[in-house]
C-alpha positions as CSV (number, residue, x, y, z in Angstrom):
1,X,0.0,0.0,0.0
2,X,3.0,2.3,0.9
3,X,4.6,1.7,-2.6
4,X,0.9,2.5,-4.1
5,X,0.1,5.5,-2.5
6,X,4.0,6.8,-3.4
7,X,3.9,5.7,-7.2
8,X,0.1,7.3,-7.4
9,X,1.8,11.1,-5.8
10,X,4.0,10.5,-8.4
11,X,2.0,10.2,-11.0
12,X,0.0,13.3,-10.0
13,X,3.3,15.2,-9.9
14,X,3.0,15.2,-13.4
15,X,0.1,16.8,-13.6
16,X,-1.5,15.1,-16.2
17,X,-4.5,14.0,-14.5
18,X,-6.3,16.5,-12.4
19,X,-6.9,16.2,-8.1
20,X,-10.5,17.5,-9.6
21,X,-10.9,14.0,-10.6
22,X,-10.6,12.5,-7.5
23,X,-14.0,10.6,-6.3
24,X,-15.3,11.3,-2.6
25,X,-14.6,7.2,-2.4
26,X,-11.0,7.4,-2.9
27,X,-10.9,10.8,-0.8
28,X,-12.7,9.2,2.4
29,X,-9.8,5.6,1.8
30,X,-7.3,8.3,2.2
31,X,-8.5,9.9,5.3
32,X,-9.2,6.5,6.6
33,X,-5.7,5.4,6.8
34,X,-4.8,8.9,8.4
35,X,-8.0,8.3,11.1
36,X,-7.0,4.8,12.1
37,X,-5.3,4.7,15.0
38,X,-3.1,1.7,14.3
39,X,-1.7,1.9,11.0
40,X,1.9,1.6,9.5
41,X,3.3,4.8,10.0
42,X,4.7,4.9,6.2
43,X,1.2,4.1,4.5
44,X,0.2,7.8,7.0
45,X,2.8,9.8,6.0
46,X,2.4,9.1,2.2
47,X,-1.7,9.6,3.0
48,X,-0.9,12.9,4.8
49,X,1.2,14.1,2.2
50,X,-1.6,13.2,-0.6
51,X,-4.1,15.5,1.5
52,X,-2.0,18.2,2.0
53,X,-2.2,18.1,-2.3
54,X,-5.5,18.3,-2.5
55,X,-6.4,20.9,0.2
56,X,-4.2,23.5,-1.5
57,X,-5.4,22.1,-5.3
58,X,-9.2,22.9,-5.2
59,X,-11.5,24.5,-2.8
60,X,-13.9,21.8,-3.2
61,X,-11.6,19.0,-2.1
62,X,-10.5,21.1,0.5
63,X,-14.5,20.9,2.3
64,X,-14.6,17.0,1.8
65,X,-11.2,16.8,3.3
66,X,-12.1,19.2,6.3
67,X,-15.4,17.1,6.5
68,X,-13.4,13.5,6.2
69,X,-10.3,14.5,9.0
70,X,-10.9,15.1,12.3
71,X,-8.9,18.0,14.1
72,X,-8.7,15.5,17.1
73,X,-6.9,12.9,15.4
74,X,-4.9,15.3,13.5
75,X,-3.5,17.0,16.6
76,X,-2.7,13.3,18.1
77,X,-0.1,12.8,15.1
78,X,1.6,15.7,16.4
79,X,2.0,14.0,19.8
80,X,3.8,11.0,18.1
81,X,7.6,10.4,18.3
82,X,7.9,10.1,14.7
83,X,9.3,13.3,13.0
84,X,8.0,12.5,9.7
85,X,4.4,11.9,10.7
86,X,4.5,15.0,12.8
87,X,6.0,17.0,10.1
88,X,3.7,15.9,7.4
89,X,0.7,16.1,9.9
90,X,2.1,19.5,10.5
91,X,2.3,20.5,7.0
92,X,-1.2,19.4,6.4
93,X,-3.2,21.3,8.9
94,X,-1.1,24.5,7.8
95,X,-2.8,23.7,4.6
96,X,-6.2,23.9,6.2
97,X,-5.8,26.7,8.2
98,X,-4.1,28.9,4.7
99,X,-7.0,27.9,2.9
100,X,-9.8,28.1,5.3
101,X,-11.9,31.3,5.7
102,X,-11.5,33.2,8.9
103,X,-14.0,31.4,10.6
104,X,-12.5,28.4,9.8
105,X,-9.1,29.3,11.6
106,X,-10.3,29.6,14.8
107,X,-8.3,26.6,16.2
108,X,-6.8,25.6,20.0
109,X,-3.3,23.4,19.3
110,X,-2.0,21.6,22.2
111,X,1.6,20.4,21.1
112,X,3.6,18.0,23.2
113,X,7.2,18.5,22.6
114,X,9.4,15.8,22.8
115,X,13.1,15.8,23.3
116,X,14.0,15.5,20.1
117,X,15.0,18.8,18.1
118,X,12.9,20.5,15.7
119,X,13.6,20.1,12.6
120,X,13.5,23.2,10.2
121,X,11.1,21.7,8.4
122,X,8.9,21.7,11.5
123,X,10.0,24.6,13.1
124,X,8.8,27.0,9.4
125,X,5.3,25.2,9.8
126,X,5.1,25.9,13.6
127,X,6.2,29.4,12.5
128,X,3.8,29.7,10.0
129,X,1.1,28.6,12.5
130,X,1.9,31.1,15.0
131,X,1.5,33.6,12.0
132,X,-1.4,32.6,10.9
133,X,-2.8,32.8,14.5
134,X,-1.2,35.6,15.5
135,X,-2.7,37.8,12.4
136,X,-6.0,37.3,13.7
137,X,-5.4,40.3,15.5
138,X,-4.8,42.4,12.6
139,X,-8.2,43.7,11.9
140,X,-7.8,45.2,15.7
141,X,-5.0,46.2,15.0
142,X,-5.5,48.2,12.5
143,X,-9.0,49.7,13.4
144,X,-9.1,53.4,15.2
145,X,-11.5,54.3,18.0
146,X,-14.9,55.2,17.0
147,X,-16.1,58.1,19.7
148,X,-19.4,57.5,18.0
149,X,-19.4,53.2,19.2
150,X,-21.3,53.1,22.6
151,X,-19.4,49.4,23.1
152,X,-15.8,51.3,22.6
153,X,-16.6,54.1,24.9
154,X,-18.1,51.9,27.7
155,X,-15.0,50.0,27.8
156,X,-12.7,53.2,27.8
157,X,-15.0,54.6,31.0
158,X,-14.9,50.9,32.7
159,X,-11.0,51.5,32.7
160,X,-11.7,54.9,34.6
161,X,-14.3,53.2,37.0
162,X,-12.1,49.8,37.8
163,X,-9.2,51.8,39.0
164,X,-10.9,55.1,40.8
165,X,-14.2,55.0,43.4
166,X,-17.6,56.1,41.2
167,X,-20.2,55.3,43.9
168,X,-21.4,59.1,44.4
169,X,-20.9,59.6,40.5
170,X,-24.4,59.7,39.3
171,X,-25.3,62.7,42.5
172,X,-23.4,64.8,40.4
173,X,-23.9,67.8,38.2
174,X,-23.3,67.6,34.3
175,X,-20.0,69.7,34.7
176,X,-19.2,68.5,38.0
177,X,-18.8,64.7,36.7
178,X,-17.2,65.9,33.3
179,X,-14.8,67.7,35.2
180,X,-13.9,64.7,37.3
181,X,-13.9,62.4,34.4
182,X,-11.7,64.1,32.6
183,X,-9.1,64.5,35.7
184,X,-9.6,60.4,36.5
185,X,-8.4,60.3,32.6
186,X,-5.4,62.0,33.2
187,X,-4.4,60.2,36.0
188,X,-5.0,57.4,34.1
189,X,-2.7,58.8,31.7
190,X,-4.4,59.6,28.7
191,X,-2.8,63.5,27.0
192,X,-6.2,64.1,26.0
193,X,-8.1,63.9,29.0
194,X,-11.1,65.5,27.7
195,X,-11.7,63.5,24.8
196,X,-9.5,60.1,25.8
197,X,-10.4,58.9,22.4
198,X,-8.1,60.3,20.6
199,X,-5.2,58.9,21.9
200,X,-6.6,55.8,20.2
201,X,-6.7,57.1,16.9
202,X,-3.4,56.0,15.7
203,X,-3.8,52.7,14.3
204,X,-1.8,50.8,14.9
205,X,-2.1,49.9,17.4
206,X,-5.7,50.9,17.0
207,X,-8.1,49.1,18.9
208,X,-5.7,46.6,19.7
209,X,-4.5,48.9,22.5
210,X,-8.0,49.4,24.1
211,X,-8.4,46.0,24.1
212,X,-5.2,44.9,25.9
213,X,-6.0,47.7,29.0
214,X,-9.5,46.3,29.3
215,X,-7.8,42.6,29.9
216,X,-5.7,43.9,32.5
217,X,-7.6,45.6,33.8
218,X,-10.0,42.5,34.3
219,X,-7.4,40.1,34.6
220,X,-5.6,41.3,36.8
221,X,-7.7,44.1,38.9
222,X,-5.4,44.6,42.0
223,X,-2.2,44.7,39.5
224,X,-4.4,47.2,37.6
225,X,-5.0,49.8,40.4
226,X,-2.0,49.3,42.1
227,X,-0.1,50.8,38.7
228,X,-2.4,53.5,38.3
229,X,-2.9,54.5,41.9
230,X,1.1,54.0,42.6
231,X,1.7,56.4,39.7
232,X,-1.0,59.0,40.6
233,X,0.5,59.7,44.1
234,X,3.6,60.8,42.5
235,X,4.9,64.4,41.0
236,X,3.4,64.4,37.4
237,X,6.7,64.6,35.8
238,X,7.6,61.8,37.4
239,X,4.8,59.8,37.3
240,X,4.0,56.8,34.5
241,X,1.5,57.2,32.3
242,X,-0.8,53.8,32.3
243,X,-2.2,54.8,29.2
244,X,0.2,56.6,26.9
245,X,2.6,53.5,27.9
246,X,0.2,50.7,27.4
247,X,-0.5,52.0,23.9
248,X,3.1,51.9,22.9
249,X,3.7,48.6,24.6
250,X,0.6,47.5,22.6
251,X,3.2,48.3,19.3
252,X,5.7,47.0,20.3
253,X,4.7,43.7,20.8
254,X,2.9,44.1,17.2
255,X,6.1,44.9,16.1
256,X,7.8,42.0,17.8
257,X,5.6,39.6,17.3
258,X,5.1,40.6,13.4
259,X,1.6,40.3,13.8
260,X,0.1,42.1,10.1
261,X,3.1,40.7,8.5
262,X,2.3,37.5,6.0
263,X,4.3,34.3,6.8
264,X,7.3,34.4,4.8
265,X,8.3,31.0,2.6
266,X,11.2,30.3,4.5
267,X,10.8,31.7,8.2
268,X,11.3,29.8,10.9
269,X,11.5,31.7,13.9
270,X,8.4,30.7,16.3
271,X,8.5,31.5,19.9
272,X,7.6,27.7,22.3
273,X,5.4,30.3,24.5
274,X,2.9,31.0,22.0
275,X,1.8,27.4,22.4
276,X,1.2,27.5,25.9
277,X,-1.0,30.5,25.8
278,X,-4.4,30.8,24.3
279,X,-4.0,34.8,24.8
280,X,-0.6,35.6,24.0
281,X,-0.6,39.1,23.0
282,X,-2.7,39.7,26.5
283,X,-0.8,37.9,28.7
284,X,2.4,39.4,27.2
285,X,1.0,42.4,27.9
286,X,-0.3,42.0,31.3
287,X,3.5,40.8,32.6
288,X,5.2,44.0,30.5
289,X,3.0,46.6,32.0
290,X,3.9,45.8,35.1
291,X,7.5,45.5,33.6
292,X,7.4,49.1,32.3
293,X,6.5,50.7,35.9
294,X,9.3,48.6,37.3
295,X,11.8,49.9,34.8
296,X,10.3,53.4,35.4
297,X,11.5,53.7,38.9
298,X,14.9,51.9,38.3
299,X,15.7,54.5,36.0
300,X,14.6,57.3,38.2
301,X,12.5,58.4,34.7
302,X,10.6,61.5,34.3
303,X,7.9,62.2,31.4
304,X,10.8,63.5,29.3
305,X,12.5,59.8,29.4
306,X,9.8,57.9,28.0
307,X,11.1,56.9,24.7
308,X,13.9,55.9,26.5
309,X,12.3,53.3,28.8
310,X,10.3,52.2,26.2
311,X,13.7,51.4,24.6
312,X,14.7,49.4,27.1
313,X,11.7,47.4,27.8
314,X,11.8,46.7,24.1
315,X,15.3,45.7,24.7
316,X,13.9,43.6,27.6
317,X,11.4,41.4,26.0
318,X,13.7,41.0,22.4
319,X,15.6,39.3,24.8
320,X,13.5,37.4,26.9
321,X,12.0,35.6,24.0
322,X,15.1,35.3,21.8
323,X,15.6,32.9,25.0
324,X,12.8,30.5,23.7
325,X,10.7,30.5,27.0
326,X,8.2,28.1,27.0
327,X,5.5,29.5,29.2
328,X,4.5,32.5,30.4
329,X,5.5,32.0,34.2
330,X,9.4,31.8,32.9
331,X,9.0,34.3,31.1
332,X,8.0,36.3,33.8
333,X,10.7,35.0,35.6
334,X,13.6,35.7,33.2
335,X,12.3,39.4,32.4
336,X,12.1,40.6,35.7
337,X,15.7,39.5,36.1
338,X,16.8,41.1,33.3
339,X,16.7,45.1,35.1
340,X,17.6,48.0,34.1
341,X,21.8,47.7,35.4
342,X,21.7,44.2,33.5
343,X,20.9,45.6,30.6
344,X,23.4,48.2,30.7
345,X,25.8,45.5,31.6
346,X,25.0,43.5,28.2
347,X,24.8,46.8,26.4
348,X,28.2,47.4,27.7
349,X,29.9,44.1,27.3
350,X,28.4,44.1,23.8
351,X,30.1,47.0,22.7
352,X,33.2,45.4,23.5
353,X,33.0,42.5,21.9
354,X,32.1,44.6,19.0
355,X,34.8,46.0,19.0
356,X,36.4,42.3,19.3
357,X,38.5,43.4,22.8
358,X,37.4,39.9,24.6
359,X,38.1,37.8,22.7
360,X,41.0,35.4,24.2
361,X,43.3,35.8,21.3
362,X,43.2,39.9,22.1
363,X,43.3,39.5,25.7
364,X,46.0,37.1,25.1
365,X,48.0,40.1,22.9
366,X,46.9,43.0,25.6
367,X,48.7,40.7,28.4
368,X,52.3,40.9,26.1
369,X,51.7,44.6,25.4
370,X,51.4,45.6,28.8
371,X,55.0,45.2,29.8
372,X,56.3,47.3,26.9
373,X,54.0,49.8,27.8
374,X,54.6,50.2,31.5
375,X,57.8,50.6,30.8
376,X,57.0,53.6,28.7
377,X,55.0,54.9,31.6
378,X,57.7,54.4,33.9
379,X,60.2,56.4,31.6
380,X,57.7,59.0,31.7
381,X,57.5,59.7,35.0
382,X,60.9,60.2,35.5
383,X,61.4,62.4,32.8
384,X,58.8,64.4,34.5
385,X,60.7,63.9,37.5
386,X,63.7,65.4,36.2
387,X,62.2,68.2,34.9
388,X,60.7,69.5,38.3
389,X,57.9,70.8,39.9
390,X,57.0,74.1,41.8
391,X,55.1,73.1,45.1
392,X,54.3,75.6,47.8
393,X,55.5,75.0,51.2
394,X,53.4,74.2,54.0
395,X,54.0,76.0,57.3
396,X,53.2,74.7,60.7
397,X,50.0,76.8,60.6
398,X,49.0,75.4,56.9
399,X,49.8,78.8,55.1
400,X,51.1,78.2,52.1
401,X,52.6,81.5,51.5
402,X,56.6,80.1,50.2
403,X,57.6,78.3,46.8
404,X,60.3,75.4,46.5
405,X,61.1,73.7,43.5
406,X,62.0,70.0,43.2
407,X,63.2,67.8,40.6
408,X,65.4,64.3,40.0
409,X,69.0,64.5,38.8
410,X,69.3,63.5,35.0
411,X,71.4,60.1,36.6
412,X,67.8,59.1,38.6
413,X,70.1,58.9,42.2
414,X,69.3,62.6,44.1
415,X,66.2,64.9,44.8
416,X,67.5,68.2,44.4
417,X,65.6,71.6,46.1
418,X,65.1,74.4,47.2
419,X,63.9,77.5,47.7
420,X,62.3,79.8,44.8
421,X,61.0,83.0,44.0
422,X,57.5,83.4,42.6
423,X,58.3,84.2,39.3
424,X,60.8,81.5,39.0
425,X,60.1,79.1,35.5
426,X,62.7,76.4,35.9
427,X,66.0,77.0,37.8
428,X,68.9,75.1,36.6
429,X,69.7,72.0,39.2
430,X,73.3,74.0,40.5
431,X,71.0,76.9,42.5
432,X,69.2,73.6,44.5
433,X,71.0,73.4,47.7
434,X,69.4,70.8,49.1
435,X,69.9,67.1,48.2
436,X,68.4,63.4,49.0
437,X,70.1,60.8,47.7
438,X,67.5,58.2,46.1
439,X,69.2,55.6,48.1
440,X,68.8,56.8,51.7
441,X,64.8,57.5,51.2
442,X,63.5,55.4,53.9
443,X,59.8,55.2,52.9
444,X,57.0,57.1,50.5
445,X,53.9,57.6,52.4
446,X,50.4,58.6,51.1
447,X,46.8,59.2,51.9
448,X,46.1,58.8,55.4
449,X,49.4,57.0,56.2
450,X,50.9,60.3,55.8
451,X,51.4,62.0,59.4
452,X,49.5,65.2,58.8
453,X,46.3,63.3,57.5
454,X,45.6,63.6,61.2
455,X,45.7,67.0,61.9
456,X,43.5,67.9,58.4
457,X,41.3,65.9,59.9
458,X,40.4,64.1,57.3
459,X,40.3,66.6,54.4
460,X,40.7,65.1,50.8
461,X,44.1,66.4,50.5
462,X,46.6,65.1,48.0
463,X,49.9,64.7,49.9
464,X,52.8,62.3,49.8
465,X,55.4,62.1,52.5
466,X,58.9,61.2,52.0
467,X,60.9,59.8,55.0
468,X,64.5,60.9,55.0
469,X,66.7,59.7,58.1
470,X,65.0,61.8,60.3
471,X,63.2,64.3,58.1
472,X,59.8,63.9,56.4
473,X,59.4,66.3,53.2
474,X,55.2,67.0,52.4
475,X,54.6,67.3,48.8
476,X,50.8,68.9,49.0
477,X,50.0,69.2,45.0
478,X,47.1,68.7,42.4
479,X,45.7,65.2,41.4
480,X,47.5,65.0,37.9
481,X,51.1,66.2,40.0
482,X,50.2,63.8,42.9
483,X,49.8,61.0,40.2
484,X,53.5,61.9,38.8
485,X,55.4,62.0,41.8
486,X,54.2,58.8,43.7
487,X,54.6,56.9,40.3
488,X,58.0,58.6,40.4
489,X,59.2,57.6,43.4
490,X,58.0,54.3,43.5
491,X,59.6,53.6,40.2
492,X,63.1,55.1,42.0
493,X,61.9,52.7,45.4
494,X,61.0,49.7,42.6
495,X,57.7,49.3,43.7
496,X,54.8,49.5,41.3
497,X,53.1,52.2,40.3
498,X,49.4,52.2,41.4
499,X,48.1,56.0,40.5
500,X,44.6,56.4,39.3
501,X,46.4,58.5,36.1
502,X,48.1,55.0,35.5
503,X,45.8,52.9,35.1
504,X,43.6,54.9,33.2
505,X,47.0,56.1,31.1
506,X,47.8,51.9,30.6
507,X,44.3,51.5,29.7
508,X,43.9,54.2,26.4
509,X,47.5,53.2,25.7
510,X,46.5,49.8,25.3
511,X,43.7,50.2,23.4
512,X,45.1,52.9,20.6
513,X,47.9,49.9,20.6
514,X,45.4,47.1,20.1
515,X,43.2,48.7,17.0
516,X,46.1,49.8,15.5
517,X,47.6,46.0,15.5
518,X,44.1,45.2,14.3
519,X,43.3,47.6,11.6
520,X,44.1,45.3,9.1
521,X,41.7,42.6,10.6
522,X,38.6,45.1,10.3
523,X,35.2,43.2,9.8
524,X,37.3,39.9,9.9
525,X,36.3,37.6,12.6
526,X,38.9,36.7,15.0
527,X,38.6,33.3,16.0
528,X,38.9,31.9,20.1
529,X,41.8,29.2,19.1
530,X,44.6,29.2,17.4
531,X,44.0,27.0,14.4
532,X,45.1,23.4,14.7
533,X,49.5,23.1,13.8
534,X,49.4,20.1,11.3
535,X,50.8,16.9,12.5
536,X,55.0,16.9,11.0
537,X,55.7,14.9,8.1
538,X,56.7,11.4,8.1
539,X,60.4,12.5,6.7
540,X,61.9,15.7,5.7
541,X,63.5,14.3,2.8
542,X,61.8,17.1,0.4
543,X,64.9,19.1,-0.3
544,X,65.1,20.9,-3.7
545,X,67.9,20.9,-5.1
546,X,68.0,24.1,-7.6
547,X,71.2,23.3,-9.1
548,X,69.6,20.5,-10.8
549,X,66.7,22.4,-11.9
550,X,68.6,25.0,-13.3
551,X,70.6,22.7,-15.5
């Protein structure tokens, strides 16, 4: 029967007989086999595969073949082990659902998944499936409000009356309860709080955006007033608007989910979570509204930062899903993890592998650069060192009323200085009396080692203490000098130098020293291993001898 069935789809390949030819006898055979419960799994497949022909043939096959296969029986095949029946079961229903009228698509699929991997095959029908589905939204979607439809506006006032009290409502005066109407819609966070309708003019999202609030807001009615009352007790500017924010989030997830966009012929991106949820726009929505006000606060935001937060919330659920969560309680899970510091963290890390400086092999070449270029550093700072530096001098009441000028001997072994006038530029090394040998510098204290740290009483002042014999020389000087002279000296002491200026002086050094090594490897993608070194030849008897050739 197998070998039948394949050599009669064969034969129909050709196209020389038409599927319009087909009796309703040989039609209900087929969908037999595909009913029975126990069958050979090949004579299926070959029987799915010749339905799948005639659904997207003729209309009129398609109706007998909706009439002959039950959507029961054809979900079970998807439940099975076997690939190939699930694929071709698969491919089948996507055939019904493409050809079927709207009403017809209206369909709840339960898939089990197994272990096993998706194949692509698969995964473009469960993408085209979650298309098709998903697009059933698009009329919605691309509808405006209607002020004039009493069902629109009675769901846009049940949002104002499930999140504020309306008992003593109907007491009221005409103006009176307009007035308070329209300041309930502004707290709700509509910009038009007059006529809330017109912020639902844009389509889309349209009326997808009303209808999305009104499931929260039913939902989920504690999570619903919470938001809004939270955000009413605040400043305005610094409040977020349920509204104007839901409406965006509404397009967002359009946008993500591509819902208006036709199933393309070779897509296969479908997200596991969409199986899992009858309502998966809604219940997307209800978890990333409550996502939104949470970013809001971690990002301190004000009305003026909206498009920013929207950004990253955007940023947020890209890539949640790109995760493949496969229901909506992980999802939850994984984008409430994902905060605002985390994402700056990936944005951040990102960057840099953009720019290709983790990858081992570079870290690998930063770790031998570093040596040359500390060495540079070092030569630096003593050249500074023997060029001198005009300090004021620190009396025992902390006026700083007197000049001296110190600087290194070009041979790197005495301090040389003394005192200076105030116009003095640079005196020549003979006119400084005074002299420390490098050698006989006991220690080189700073911060609140440093013995006057005490009697400043903790002021941030820069000041580094030498210890000589039984002298200690203060050196009270601006961050950049500071930086120079404690590098200095601890080069002179052979300690490391630890400055702030170093490290961030090592760090631009090595990166102007790492993209220009890589300039030539622009765009070119630097692998994490070294390639495999072949194995050595057997013998190294290839010598050519060019003696020979020339003759």
């Amino acid at each position: 029967m197998t070998h039948t069935l394949t050599g009669f789809m064969e034969l129909m390949d050709h196209g020389i007989v038409s599927w319009e030819n087909l009796s309703a006898v040989f039609i209900k055979k087929i969908a037999n086999f595909v009913n029975a419960k126990v069958l050979d799994a090949s004579i299926q497949q070959v029987s799915l595969a010749i339905l799948e022909s005639m659904v997207l043939s003729s209309s009129s096959l398609f109706q007998q073949v909706k009439q002959e296969v039950t959507l029961e029986r054809l979900l079970s095949h998807l439940q099975v082990t076997n690939q190939q029946i699930q694929t071709k079961a698969m491919a089948l229903l996507m055939a019904l659902l493409q050809t079927a009228g709207d009403a017809d698509r209206q369909v709840r699929m339960n898939i089990i998944h197994s272990s096993a991997s998706v194949g692509d095959e698969m995964a473009h029908y469960l993408y085209v499936l979650q298309s098709v589905t998903l697009n059933h939204l698009e009329p919605r979607m691309r509808m405006p409000l209607d002020s004039y439809n009493q069902d629109q506006r009675e769901i846009l006032h049940g949002l104002r009356q499930a999140a504020f009290e309306t008992e003593s409502e109907n007491s009221l005066s005409h103006e009176r309860r307009r007035s308070l109407c329209a300041k309930e819609f502004k707290k709700l966070g509509f910009s038009n709080n007059s006529n809330p309708g017109q912020d639902l003019l844009r389509a889309p999202p349209g009326l997808l955006a009303l209808d999305t609030m009104a499931y929260f807001a039913s939902r989920y009615p504690d999570a619903y007033s919470r938001f809004v009352l939270e955000n009413s007790s605040r400043e305005d500017k610094h409040e977020c608007p349920f509204a104007r924010s839901s409406i965006q989030l509404t397009l967002i997830l359009c946008e993500i989910l591509r819902i208006g966009e036709p199933p393309s012929e070779t897509g296969s991106n479908y997200h596991p979570i969409f199986f899992s949820q009858d309502r998966l726009l809604e219940e997307l929505f209800c978890v990333c509204i409550q996502l939104i006000n949470k970013t809001w606060k971690e990002m301190r935001a004000t009305q003026e930062d909206f498009d920013k937060v929207m950004q990253v919330v955007r940023e947020q659920i890209t890539r949640t899903l790109s995760s493949k969560p496969t229901s909506l309680e992980l999802f939850k899970n994984k984008v409430n993890a994902l905060n605002y510091s985390e994402i700056l963290k990936l944005r951040q890390t990102e960057r840099l592998h953009q720019e290709e400086t983790l990858a081992p092999p570079v870290l690998e070449l930063k770790e031998r650069l570093k040596p040359e270029l500390l060495e540079l550093i070092r030569q630096q700072r003593l050249n500074r060192l023997c060029q001198g530096t005009l300090f004021r001098k620190i009396s025992s009441r902390r006026r700083q009323d007197k000049l001296w000028y110190c600087r290194l001997s070009p041979n790197h072994k005495v301090l040389h200085f003394g005192d200076v006038e105030e116009d003095t530029e640079t005196p020549p090394i003979e006119s400084l009396q005074e002299k420390i040998p490098v050698a006989d510098i006991k220690a080189l204290l700073t911060g609140k080692d440093c013995p006057h740290m005490k009697e400043n009483k903790g002021k941030q002042t820069k000041v580094c203490t030498i210890r000589y014999k039984e002298w200690i020389y203060d050196i009270s000087v601006s961050l950049l000098q500071f930086c120079l002279w404690t590098d200095g000296l601890s080069v002179l002491l052979g300690r490391d130098m630890s400055s702030e200026c170093m490290r961030s002086e090592l760090d631009i050094l090595l990166s102007m020293e790492i993209k220009l090594r890589l300039l030539d490897l622009e765009n070119v993608p630097i692998p994490d291993c070294a390639p495999p070194v072949p194995k050595p030849p057997s013998n190294f008897n290839f010598c050519y001898d060019l003696s020979q050739a020339e003759q």
